[in-house]
C-alpha positions in Angstrom: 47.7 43.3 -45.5 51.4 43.8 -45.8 54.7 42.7 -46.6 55.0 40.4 -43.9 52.9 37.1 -42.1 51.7 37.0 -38.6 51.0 33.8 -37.2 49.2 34.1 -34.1 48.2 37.1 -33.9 45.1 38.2 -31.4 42.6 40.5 -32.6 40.5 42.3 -30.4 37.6 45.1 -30.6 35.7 45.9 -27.7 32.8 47.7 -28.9 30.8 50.5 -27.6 27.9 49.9 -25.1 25.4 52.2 -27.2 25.9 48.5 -29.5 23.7 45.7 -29.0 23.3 41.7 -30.6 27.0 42.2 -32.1 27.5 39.3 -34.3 30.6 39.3 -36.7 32.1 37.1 -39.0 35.8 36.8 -40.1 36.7 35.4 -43.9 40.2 35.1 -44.2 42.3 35.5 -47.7 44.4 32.5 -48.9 46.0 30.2 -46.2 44.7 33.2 -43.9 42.9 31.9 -41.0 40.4 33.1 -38.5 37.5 32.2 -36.5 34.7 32.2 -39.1 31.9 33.9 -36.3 31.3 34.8 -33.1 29.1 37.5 -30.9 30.0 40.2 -28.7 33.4 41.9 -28.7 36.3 40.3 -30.8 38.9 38.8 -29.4 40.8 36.1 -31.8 43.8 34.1 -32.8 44.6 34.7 -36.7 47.4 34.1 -38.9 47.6 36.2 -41.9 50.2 35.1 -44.5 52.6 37.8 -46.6 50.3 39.2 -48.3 46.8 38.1 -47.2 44.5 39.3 -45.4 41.7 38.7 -42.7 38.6 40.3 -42.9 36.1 40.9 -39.6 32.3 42.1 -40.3 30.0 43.1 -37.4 26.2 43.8 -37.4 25.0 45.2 -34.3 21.8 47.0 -33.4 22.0 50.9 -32.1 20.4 51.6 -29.0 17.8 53.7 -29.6 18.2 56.6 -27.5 22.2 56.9 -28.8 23.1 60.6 -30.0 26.3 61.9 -31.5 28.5 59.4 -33.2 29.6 56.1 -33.3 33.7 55.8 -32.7 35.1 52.6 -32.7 38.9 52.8 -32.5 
């Protein structure tokens, strides 16, 4: 969200291998757009209008025998 648009813009998230079944979904704000689901890692054209935003959501399942903590950066 900021003062100024991006159109075309790539978003990506690779996400840690203690993750599986990643699923997200992206909902965009105003003429936003994004690709509205995919699975595994993210890796997506969006264009985010001046003030807009886009919005990704992940479910994922820990693997069991993970310790310590999650970091996604």
């Amino acid at each position: 969200l900021g003062p100024g648009g991006a159109t075309g813009a790539r978003v990506i998230d690779t996400f840690p291998g203690i993750l599986t079944g990643v699923m997200w979904t992206c909902a965009a704000s105003g003429a936003g757009t994004c690709p509205a689901s995919g699975t595994g890692n993210i890796n997506a054209l969006v264009t985010i209008p001046a003030n807009q935003e886009v919005v990704f959501t992940i479910t994922a399942t820990i693997t069991p025998s993970a310790t310590g903590q999650l970091i996604n950066t």
